[in-house]
Every structure is written in structure tokens, then in C-alpha cells.
N, C-alpha and C positions, 0 to 999 in steps of 0.2 A: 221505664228503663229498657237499652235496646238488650235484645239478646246476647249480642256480643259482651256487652256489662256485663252480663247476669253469668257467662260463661266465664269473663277474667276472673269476679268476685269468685265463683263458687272454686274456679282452679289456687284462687291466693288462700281459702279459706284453708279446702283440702289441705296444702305446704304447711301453712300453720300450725296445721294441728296432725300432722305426722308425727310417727312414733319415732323416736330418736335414737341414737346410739346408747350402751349404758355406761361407756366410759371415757372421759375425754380426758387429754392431757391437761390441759388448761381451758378457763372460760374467761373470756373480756365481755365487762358490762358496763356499756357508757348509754347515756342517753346523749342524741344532738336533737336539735329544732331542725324540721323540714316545713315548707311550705304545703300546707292542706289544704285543699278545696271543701266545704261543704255549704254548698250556698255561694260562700264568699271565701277568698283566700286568706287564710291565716297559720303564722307560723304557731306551730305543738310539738310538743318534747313527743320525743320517740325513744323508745327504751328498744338498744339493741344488744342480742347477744350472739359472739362468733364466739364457737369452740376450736380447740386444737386435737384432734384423734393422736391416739397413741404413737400412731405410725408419720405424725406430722401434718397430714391434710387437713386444710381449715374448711370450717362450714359456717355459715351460716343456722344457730339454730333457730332463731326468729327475731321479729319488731313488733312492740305491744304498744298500741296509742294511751298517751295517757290523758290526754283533754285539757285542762282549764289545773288540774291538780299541780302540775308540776314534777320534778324529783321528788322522791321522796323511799326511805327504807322503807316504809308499807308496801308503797306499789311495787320496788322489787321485791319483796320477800312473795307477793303473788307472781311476779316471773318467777322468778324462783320455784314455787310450787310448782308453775307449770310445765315449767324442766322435770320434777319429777313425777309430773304425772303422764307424761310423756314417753317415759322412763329411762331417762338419765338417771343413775343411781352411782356412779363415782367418779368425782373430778378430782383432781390433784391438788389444782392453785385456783383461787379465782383471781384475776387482777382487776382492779377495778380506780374509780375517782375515792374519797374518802370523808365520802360522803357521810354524817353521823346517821349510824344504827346499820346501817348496809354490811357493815362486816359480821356483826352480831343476829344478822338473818341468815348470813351465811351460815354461820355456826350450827343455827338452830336446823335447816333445811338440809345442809350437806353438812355434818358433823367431822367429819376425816376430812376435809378438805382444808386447805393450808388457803392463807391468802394474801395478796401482795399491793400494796399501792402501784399504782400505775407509774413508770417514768413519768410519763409527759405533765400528769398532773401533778405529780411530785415535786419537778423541776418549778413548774409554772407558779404551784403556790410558793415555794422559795424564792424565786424571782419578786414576786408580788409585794413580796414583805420586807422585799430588799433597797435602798434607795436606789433612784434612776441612775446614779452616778456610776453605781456598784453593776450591775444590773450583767452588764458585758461581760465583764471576767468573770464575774461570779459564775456564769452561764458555762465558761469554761473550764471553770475547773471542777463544776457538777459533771458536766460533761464526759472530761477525764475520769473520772468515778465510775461511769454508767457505761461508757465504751472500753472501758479497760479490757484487757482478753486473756488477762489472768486475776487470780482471785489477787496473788500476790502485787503486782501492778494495780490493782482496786485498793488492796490496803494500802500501798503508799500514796496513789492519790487522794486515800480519805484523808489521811495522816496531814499529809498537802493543805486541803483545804479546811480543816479543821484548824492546823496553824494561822492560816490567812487570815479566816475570815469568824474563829470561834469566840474574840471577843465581839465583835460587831453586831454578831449575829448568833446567838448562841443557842436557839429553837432553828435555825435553817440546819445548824451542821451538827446538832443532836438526832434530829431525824433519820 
């Protein structure tokens, strides 16, 4: 390994395992595939987590490789840990995929903290289970929902889509 390696690795290692803020506004935990070298290129799930500081400013708190395993609430409930042991000690919300057991590691690791399905996943599984035909408007009038810019404006669009589409669909607009 050249020295240079040896110098990025131990600086990436260092970042990792820095001690963290103890309180964040909010935490987003998504995993995406990135392409990995080791030997050979292969895409692996990467578990990432960005926080929100009280004051607004995002961070980056880390990326945890998770190998051949996949998603899974086990392995985040060990990021998880490692937020606290890092000492993170109060989040607000976490938003996350809705993914089963993931919110219920929440619970367990950060107890006070509120949690939220993600928009985009939200949308995306309602879409999915929507027929293709539906698929456009329906998108639109989730959308009215989610971009509304008052709460008031949000309840008539739920109201909205609720009448459209709550016989057709009646697990999309219960959600």
C-alpha cells in the first residue's frame, strides 16, 4: 500500500469516528449502492447518515459499508449505536425509508425522538402500487399535499385527494 493510501485511509478513518454534536435537529438515514473496488468493482449498499443542527447547518455524520448483507434494521440499529456512542445523545425526528423494524430501533437507541417516513419514499411506494394509468395525477395531487405552505392548504389537499382517489386506492390515502 503506498503511503499516500495509508495517509487518505487513516485521515477517512479519523472523520468516522469523530465525536459528534449531542444534538441534532433532525437525522436522514437512507442507504444507496455505490460502486466499490476491492479486487474487483462491485456495487454495495452504503448506509448514510446527514444530520440537521439546531441552528439549520447539515453535516454529514457518516457512511457505514454494509457488504453482501444488505438493508436491514439490525445493521442500522448498530449505526445507530454508533451515533451514540459518538455522542449524539438528542435528535428530534429521524426521517427515514420504512424499512420494517428500523423505526422500532429508533425507539429503542433514541427514545425521545419522533420519527417520520421520508416524502420521496412515501410518494414513491404509493406510486408503485398505483396503476400506470393513475400513476401522473396521482403524483399530483400527493404532491399538493407535500408542497402545501400551510397546514390549512395541506388539509384541503388531503381532503382533495382522499376524495379522488380513496376508493381506488384506499391504503395510498390512508397513509
Amino acid at each position: 500500500m503506498s503511503r499516500l493510501t495509508q495517509v487518505v485511509e487513516e485521515e477517512v478513518q479519523a472523520w468516522r469516528e469523530r465525536p459528534l454534536d449531542e444534538e441534532y435537529y433532525a437525522v436522514f438515514l437512507d442507504g444507496t449502492f455505490l460502486s466499490i473496488r476491492r479486487g474487483k468493482t462491485a456495487k454495495e449498499l452504503v448506509y448514510i447518515a446527514l444530520g440537521i443542527k439546531p441552528d439549520g447547518r447539515r453535516e454529514i455524520l457518516g457512511f457505514w459499508l454494509c457488504g453482501a448483507d444488505g438493508e436491514s434494521a439490525r445493521n442500522w440499529k448498530e449505526v445507530l449505536k454508533d451515533l451514540g456512542c459518538r455522542g449524539v445523545r438528542k435528535v428530534r425526528i429521524f426521517v427515514t425509508d420504512d424499512l420494517p423494524g428500523l423505526e422500532e430501533a429508533i425507539r429503542e437507541i433514541f427514545p425521545e425522538a419522533d420519527w417520520q417516513l421520508c416524502v420521496l419514499h412515501a410518494v414513491r411506494d404509493a406510486l408503485n402500487q398505483a396503476r400506470k394509468k393513475d400513476r401522473e395525477a396521482l403524483a399530483e395531487d400527493l404532491r399538493a399535499v407535500y408542497r402545501a405552505e400551510t397546514e390549512d392548504e395541506a388539509k384541503e389537499a388531503l381532503k382533495r385527494l382522499r376524495e379522488r382517489w380513496g376508493r381506488a386506492y384506499p391504503r395510498i390515502v390512508a397513509r
